[in-house]
C-alpha positions as a Markdown table, in Angstrom:
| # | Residue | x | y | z |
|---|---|---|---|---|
| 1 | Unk | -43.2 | 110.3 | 1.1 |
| 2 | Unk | -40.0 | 109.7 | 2.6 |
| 3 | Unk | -36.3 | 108.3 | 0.6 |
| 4 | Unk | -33.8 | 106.9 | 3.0 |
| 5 | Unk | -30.3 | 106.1 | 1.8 |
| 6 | Unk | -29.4 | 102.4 | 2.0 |
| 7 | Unk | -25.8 | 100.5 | 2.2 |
| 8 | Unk | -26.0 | 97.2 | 0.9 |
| 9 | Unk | -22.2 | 95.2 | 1.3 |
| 10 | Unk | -23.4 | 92.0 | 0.1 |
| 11 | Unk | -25.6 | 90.2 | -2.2 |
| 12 | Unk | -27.3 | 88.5 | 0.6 |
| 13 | Unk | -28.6 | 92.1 | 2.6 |
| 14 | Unk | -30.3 | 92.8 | -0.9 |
| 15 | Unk | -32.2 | 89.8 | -1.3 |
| 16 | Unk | -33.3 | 89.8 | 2.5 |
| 17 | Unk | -34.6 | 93.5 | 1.7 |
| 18 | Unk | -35.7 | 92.9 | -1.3 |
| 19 | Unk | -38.2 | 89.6 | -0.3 |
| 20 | Unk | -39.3 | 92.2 | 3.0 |
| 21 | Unk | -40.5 | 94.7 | 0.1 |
| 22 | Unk | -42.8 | 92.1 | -1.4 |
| 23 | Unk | -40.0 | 91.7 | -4.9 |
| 24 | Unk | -40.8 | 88.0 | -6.6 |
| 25 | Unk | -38.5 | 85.6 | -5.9 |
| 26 | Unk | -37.6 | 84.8 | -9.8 |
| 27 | Unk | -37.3 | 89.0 | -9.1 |
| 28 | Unk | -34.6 | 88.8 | -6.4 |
| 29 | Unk | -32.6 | 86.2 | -8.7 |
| 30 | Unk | -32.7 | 89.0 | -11.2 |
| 31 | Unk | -32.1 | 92.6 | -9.8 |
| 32 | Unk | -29.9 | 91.3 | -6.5 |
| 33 | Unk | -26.6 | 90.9 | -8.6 |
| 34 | Unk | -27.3 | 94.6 | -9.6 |
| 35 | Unk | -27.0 | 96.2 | -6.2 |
| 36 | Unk | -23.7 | 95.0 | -5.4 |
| 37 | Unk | -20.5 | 97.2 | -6.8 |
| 38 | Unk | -17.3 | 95.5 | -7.2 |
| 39 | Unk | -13.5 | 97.1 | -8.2 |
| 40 | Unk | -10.5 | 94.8 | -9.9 |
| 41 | Unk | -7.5 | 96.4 | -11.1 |
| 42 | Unk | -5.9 | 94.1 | -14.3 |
| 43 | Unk | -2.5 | 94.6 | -14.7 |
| 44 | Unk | 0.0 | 93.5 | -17.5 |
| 45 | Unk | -2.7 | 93.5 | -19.8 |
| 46 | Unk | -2.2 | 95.0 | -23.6 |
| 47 | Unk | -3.8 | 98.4 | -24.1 |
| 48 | Unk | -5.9 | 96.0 | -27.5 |
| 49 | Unk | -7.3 | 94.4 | -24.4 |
| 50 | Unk | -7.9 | 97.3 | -22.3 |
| 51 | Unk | -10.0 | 98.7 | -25.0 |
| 52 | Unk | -11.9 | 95.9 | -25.6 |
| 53 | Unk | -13.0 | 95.8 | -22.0 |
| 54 | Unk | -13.9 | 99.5 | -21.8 |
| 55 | Unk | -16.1 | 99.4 | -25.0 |
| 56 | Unk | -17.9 | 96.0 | -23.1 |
| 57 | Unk | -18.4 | 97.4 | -20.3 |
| 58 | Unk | -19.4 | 101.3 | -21.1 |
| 59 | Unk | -22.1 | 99.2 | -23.6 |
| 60 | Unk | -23.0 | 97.2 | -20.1 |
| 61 | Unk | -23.6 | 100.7 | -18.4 |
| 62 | Unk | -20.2 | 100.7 | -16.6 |
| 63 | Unk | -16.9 | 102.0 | -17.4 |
| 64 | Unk | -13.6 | 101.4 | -16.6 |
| 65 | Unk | -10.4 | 104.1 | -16.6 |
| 66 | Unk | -7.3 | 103.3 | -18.4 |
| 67 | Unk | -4.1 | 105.5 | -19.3 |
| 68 | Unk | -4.3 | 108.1 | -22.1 |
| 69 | Unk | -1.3 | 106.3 | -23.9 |
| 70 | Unk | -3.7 | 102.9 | -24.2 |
| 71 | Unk | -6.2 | 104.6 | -25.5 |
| 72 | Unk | -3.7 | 105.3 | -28.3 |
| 73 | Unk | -1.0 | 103.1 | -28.7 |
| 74 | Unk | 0.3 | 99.5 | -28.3 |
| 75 | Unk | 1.4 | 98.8 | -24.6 |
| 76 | Unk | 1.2 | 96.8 | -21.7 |
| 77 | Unk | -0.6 | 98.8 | -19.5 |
| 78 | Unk | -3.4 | 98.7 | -16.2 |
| 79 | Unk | -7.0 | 98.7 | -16.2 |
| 80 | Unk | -9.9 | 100.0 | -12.8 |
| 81 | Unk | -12.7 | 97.6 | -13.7 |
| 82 | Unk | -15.7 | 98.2 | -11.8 |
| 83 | Unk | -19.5 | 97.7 | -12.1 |
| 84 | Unk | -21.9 | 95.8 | -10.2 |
| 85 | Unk | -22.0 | 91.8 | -9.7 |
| 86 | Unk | -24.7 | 91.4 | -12.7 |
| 87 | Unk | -22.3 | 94.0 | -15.5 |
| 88 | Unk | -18.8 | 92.6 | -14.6 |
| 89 | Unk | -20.5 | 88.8 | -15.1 |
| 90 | Unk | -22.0 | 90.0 | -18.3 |
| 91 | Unk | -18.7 | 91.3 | -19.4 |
| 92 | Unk | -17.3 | 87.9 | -18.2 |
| 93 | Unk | -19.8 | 86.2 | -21.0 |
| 94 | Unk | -18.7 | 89.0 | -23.6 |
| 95 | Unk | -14.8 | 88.6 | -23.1 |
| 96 | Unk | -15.0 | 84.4 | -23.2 |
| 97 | Unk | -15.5 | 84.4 | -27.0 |
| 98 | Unk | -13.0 | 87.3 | -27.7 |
| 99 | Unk | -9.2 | 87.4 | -29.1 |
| 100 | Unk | -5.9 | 87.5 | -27.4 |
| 101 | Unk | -5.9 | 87.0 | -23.6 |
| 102 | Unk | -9.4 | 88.3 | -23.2 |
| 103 | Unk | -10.6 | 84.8 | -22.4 |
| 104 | Unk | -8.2 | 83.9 | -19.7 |
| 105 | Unk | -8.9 | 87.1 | -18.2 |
| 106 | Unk | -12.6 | 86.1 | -18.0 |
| 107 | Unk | -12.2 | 82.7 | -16.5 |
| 108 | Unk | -9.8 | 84.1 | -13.9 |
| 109 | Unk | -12.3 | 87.5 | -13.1 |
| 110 | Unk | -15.5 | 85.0 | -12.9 |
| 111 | Unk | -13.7 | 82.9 | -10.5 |
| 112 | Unk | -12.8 | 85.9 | -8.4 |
| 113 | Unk | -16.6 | 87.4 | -8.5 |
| 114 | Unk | -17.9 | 84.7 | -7.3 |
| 115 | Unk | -15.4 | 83.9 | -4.2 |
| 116 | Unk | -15.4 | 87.8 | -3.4 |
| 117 | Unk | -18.9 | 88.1 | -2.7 |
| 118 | Unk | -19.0 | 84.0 | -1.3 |
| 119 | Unk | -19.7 | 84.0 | 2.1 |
| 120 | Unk | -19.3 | 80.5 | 3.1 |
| 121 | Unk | -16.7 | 78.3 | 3.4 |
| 122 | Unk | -16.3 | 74.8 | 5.3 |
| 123 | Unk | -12.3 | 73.9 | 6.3 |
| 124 | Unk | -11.3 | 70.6 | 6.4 |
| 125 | Unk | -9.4 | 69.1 | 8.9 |
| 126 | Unk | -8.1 | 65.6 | 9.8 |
| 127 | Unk | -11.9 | 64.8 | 9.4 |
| 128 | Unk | -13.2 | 67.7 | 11.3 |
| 129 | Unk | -15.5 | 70.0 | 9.4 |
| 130 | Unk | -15.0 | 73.1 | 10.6 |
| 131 | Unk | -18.4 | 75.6 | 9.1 |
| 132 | Unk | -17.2 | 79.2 | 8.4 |
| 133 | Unk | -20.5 | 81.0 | 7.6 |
| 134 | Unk | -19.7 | 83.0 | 10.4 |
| 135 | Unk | -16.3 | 83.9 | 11.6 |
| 136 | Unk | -14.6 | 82.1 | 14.6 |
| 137 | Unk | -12.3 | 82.4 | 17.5 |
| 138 | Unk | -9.0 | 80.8 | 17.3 |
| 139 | Unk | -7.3 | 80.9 | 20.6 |
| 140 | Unk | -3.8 | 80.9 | 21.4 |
| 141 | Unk | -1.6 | 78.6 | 23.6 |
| 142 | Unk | 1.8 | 79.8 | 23.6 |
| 143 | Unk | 4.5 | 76.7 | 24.9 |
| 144 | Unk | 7.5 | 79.2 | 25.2 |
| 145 | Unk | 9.2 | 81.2 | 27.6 |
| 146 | Unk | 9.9 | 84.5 | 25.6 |
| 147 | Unk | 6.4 | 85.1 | 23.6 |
| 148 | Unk | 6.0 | 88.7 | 23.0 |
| 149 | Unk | 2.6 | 89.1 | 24.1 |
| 150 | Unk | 4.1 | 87.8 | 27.6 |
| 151 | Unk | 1.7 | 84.4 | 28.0 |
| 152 | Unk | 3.9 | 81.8 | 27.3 |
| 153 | Unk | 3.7 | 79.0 | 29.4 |
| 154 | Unk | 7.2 | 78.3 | 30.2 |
| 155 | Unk | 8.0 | 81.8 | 31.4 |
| 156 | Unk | 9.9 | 81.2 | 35.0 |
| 157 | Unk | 7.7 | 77.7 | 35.2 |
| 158 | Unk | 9.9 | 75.1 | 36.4 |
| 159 | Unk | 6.9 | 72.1 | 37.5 |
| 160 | Unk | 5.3 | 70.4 | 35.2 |
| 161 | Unk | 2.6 | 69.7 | 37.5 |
| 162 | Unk | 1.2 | 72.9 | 37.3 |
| 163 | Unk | 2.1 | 73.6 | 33.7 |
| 164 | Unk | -0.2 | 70.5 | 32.9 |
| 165 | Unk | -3.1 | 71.8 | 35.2 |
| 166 | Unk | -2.5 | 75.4 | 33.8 |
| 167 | Unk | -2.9 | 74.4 | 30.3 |
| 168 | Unk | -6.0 | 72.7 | 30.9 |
| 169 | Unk | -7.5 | 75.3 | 32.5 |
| 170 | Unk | -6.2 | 77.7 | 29.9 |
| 171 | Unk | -8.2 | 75.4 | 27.1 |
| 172 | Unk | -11.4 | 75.1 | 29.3 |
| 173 | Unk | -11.7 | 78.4 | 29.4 |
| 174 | Unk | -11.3 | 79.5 | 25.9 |
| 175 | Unk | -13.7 | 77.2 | 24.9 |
| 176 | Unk | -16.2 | 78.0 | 27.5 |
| 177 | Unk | -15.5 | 81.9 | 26.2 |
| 178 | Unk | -16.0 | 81.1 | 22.8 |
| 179 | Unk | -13.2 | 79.4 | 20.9 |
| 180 | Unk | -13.7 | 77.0 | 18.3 |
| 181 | Unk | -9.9 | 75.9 | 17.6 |
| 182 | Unk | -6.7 | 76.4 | 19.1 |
| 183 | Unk | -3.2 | 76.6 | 18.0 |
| 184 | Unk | 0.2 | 75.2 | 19.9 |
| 185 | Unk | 3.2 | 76.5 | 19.5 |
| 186 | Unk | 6.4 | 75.9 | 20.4 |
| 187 | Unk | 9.0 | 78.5 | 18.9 |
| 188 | Unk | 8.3 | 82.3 | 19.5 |
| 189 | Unk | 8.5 | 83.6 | 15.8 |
| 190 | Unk | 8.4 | 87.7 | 17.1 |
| 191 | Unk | 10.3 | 89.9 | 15.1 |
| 192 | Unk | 14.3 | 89.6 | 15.5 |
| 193 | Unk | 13.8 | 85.6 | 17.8 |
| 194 | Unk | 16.0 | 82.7 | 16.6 |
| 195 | Unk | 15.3 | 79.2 | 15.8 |
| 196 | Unk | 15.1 | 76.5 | 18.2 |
| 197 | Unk | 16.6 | 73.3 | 17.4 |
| 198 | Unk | 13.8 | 70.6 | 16.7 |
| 199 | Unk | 14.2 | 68.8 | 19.4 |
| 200 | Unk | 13.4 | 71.9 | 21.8 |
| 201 | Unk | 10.6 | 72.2 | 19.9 |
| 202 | Unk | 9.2 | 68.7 | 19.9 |
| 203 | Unk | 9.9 | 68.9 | 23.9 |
| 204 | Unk | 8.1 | 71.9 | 24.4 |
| 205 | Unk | 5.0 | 71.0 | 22.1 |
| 206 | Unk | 4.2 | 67.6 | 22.4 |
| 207 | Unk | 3.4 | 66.8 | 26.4 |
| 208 | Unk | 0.7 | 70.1 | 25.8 |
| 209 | Unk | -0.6 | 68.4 | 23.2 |
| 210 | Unk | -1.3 | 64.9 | 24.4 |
| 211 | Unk | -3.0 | 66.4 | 27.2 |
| 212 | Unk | -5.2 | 68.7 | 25.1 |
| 213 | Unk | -6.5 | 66.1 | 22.7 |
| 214 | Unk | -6.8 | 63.4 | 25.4 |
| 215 | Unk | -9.3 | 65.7 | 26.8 |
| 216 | Unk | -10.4 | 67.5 | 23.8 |
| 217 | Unk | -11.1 | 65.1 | 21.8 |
| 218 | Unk | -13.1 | 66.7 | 19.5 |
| 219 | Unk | -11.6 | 70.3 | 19.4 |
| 220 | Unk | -9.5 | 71.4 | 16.2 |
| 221 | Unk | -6.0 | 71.3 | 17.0 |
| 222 | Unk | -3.4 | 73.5 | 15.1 |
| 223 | Unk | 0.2 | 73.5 | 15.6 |
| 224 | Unk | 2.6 | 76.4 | 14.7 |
| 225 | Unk | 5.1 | 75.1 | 13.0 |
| 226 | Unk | 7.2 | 75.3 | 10.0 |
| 227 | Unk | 9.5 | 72.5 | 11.0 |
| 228 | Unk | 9.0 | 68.9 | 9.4 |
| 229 | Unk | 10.3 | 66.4 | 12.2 |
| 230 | Unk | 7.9 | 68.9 | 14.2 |
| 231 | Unk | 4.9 | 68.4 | 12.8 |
| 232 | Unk | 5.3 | 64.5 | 11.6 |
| 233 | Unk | 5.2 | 64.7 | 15.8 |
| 234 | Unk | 2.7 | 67.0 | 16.1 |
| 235 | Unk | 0.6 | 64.5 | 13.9 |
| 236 | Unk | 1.4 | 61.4 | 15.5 |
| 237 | Unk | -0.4 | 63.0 | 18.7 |
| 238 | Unk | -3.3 | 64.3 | 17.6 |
| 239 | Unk | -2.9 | 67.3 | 15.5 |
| 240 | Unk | -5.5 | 68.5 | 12.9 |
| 241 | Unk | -3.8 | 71.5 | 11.1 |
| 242 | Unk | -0.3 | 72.6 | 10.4 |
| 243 | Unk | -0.2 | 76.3 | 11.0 |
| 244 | Unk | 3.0 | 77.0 | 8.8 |
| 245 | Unk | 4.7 | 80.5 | 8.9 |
| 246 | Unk | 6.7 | 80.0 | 5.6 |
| 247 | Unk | 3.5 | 78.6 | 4.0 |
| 248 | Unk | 5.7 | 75.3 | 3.4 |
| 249 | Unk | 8.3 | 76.5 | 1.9 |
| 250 | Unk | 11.2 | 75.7 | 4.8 |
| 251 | Unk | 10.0 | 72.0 | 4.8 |
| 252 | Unk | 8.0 | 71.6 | 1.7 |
| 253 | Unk | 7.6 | 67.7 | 3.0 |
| 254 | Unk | 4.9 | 68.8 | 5.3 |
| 255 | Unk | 3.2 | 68.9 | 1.9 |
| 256 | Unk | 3.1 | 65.2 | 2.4 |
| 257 | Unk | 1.8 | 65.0 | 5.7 |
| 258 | Unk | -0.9 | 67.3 | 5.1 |
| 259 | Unk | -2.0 | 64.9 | 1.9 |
| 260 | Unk | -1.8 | 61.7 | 3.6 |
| 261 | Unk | -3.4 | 62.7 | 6.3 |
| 262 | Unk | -6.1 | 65.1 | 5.2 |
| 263 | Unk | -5.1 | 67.7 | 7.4 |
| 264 | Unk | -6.2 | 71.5 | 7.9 |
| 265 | Unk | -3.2 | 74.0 | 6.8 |
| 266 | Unk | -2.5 | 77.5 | 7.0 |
| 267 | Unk | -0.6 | 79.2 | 4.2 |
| 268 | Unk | 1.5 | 82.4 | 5.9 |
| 269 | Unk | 2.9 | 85.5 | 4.6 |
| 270 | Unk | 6.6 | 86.6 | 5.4 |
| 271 | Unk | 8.9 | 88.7 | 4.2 |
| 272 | Unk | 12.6 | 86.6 | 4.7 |
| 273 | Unk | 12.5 | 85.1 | 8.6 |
| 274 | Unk | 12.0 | 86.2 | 12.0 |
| 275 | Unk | 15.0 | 87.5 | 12.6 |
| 276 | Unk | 15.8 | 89.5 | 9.4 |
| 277 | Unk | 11.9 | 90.1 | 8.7 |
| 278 | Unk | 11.8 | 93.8 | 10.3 |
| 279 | Unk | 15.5 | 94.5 | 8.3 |
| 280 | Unk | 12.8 | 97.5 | 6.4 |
| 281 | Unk | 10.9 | 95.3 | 4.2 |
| 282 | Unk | 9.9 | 96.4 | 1.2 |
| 283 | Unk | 6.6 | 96.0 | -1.3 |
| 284 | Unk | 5.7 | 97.4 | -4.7 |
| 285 | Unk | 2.3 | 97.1 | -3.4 |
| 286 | Unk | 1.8 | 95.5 | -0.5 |
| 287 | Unk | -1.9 | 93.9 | -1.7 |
| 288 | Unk | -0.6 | 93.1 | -4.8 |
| 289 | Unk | 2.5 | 91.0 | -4.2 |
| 290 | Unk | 0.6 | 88.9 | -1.8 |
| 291 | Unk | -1.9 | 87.9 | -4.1 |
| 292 | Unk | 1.1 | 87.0 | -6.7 |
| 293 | Unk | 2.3 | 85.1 | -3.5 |
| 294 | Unk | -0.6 | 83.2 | -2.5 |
| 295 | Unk | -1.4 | 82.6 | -6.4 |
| 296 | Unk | 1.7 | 80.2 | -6.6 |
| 297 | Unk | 1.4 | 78.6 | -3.2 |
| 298 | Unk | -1.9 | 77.5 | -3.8 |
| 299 | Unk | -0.7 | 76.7 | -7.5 |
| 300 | Unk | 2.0 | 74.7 | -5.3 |
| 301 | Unk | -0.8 | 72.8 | -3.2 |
| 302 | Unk | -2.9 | 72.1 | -6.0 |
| 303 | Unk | 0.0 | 70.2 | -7.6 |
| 304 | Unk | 0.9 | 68.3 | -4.3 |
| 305 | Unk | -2.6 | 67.5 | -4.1 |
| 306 | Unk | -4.0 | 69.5 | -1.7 |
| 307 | Unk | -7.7 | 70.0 | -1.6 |
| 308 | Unk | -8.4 | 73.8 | -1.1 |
| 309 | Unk | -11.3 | 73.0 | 1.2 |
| 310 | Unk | -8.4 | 71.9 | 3.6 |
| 311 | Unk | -6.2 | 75.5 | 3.4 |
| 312 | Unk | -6.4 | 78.8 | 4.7 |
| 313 | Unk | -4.1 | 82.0 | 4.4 |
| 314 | Unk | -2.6 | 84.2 | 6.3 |
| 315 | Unk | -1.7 | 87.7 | 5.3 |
| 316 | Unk | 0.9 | 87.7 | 8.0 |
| 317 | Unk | 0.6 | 90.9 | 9.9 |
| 318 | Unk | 3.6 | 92.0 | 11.6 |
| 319 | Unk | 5.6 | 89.5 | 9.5 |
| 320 | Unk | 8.1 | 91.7 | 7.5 |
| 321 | Unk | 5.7 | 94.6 | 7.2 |
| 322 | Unk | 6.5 | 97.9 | 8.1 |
| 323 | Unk | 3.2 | 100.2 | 9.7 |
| 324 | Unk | 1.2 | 101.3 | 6.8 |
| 325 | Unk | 2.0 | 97.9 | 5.0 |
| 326 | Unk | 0.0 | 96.2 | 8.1 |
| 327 | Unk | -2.6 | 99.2 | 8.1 |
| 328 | Unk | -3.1 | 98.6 | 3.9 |
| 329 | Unk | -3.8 | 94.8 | 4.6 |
| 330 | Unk | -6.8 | 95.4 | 7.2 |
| 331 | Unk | -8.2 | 98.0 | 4.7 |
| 332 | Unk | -7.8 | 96.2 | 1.6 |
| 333 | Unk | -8.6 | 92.5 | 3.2 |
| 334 | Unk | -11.2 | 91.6 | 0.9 |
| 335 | Unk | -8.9 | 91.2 | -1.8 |
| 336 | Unk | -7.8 | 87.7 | -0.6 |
| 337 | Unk | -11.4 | 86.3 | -0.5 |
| 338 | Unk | -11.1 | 85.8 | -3.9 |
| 339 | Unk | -9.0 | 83.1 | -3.7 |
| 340 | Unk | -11.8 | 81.0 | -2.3 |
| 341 | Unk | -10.5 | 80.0 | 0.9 |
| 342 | Unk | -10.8 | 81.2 | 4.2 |
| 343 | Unk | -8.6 | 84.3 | 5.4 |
| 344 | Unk | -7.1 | 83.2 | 8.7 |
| 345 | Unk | -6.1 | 86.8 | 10.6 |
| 346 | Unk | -3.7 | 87.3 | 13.8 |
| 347 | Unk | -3.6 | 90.5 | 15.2 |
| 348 | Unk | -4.1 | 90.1 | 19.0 |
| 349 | Unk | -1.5 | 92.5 | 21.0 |
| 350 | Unk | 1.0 | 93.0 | 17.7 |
| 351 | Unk | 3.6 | 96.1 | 17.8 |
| 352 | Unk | 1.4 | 97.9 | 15.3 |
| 353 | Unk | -1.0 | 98.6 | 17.1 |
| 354 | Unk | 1.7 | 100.0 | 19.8 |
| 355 | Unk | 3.1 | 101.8 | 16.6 |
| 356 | Unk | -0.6 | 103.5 | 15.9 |
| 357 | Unk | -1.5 | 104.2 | 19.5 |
| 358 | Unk | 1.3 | 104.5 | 21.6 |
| 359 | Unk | 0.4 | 101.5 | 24.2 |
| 360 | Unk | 2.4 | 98.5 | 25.8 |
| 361 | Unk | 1.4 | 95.1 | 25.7 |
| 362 | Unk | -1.1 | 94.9 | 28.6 |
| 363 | Unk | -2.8 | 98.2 | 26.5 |
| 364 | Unk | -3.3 | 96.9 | 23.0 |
| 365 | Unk | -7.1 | 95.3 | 23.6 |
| 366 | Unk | -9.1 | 98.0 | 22.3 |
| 367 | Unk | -6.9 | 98.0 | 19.2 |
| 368 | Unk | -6.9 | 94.5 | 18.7 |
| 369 | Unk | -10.5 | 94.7 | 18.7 |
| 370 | Unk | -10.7 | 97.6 | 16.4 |
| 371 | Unk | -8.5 | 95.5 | 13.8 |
| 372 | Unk | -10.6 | 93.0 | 14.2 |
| 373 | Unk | -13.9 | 93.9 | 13.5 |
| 374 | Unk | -12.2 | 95.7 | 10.0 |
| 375 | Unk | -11.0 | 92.7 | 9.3 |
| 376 | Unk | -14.2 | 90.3 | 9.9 |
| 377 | Unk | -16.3 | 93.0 | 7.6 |
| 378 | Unk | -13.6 | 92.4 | 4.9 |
| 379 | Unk | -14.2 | 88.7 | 5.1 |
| 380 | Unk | -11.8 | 87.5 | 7.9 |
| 381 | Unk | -12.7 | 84.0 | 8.5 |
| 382 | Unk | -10.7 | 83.0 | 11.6 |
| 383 | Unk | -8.7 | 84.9 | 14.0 |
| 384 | Unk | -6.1 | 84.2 | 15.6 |
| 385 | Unk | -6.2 | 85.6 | 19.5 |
| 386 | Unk | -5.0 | 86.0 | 23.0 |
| 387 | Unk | -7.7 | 87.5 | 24.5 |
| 388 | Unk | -11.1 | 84.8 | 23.5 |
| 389 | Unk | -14.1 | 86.1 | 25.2 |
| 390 | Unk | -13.6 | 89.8 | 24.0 |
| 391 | Unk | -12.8 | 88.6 | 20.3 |
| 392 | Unk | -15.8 | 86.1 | 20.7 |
| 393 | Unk | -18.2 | 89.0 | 22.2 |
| 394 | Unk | -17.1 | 91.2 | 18.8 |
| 395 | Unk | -17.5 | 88.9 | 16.5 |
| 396 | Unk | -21.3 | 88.2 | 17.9 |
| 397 | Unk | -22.1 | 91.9 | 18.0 |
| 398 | Unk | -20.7 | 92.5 | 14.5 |
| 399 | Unk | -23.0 | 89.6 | 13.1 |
| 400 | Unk | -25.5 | 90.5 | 14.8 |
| 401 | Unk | -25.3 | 94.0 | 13.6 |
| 402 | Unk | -24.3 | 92.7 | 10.0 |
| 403 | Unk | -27.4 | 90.5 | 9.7 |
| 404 | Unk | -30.4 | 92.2 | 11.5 |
């Protein structure tokens, strides 16, 4: 007789164990929701409410832990809600037919249970169906002369022959490394730049991108941009996805472009603008304000009519974070899968890393890897990076790992 211990992260790795041990198949359905345990905190809720929940869930064989004034008097209070998949959707069923908010809460902790343990998704862009089963490479080409990672193209380039063979070559190689999609930009966006004027923009972007989807013409294209008259350009010449820092609110017309024409955006996090976003930012809780944040810009989308199945967000690391708020967001990832889109991630070569470790830019590989595989296991769909062939080489050894 042996026991061996056993750590099952998804539903998935149960029913594949489960169908090895000889279980039924109408037995997997059953007993595979039970073996994965899940955590939400409620807040703002009344202490009636809080009540209610505990009593459903300690009769479901869970629990959850509430404040010892909630237990006796009448308050908004906070509630730890955890059980496995199969309780917390029972107690889903319970609170639907009960008083006060307690059916609003269900509908919204359903929707979440199912997109936190999802692990699909398909982004739409401009017609291109990009599959997300497994995560992806997103490769960076950086049109600037003053990026911080110290690849920008324009840096003391002055022929444009050689910029249009170098970017070329750039491309060919991160898709021969692995990259699926790449993003353009034009404006370096580190912490304390300025604005360009649009114009400089539109100058620097647009001769990069002809080229790359005259020969590309199948690739996903994103440009980085939070600038209209930008990306109505960007548009015109090819691009799939607006990649949008201020998650449209600078130009909330992009909203328009990205309806008319179907296209692929990305929703980012930041904390006032580039130049002011490092002025010590400050959170309550760095999780929870950006879920109330992406909450209303996906409320804002879905009223501009925006199909979610064309957006992805960005938690914006380095973007008005200080350290431990970037080092909370790769630990606590998982919380924005269960807004049901992907969870597009850049943390190739950033300053915290530096901040952690102590290295310069030519240094921060090893922790740009180490972010990233923390951040594919908390359901990272897409990242954003400098370096493709090592972030393509993790991400197949972590799925291989993951799904042996």
């Amino acid at each position: 007789m042996r026991i061996v211990p056993i750590n099952i992260t998804a539903q998935n790795e149960a029913e594949r164990l489960m169908k090895e041990y000889g279980v039924t198949e109408q037995g997997v359905k059953i007993l595979s929701p039970k073996t994965v345990f899940y955590s939400f905190i409620l807040e703002g809720i009344s202490s009636w409410e809080a009540n209610i929940i505990k009593q459903h869930l300690l009769s479901l064989g869970s629990d959850s832990a509430i404040s010892r004034d909630a237990l006796v008097k009448d308050i908004k209070t906070s509630t730890l809600v955890f059980g496995t998949k199969s309780q917390l959707q029972k107690l889903c069923q319970k609170l639907s037919v009960q008083p006060f908010n307690l059916r609003n809460i269900a509908e919204t902790l359903s929707v979440y249970l199912d997109n936190i343990s999802g692990e699909n998704h398909v982004f739409e862009a401009r017609g291109k169906l990009i599959r997300l089963k497994k995560p992806i490479v997103c490769g960076i080409i950086n049109v600037t002369p003053d990026s911080f990672s110290g690849d920008g193209l324009l840096a003391g380039r002055s022929n444009s022959n050689s910029l249009e063979k170098d970017v070329l070559n750039k491309v060919s190689g991160m898709i021969r490394d692995g990259a699926k999609m790449i993003d353009i930009g034009g404006e370096s966006t580190r912490p304390f730049s300025e604005p360009i004027k649009e114009s400089e923009e539109i100058k620097r972007i647009i001769p990069v991108l002809k080229l790359i989807r005259c020969k590309f013409k199948k690739l996903p294209i994103s440009c980085d941009t939070y600038k209209y008259k930008v990306a109505q350009a960007a548009v015109d010449y090819g691009a799939d996805i607006i990649n949008d820092i201020t998650a449209l609110r600078k130009s909330p017309k992009i909203s328009c472009l990205i309806k008319k024409y179907k296209l692929g955006c990305i929703l980012m996090h930041m904390q006032a603008n580039p130049l002011t976003m490092q002025n010590n930012p400050v959170y309550r809780d760095v999780v929870c304000d950006l879920m109330d944040f992406f909450s209303e810009r996906l409320n804002y989308c879905r009223k501009q009519g925006i199909s979610f199945n064309q957006i992805a967000i960005d938690p914006g690391i380095g973007f008005g974070k200080k350290l431990n708020d970037n080092l909370q967001l790769l630990k606590r990832m998982k919380a924005f899968k269960s807004f049901g889109v992907p969870v597009f991630l850049g943390v190739s070569r950033k300053s915290f890393i530096a901040d952690t470790l102590n290295r310069s830019i030519g240094e921060r590989l090893s922790g740009t890897i180490a972010s990233s595989v923390v951040s594919i296991l908390n359901g990272v769909s897409i990242l954003r990076v400098h370096d493709v062939r090592a972030a393509a080489d993790m991400v197949d050894m972590v799925w291989a790992i993951k799904n042996s």
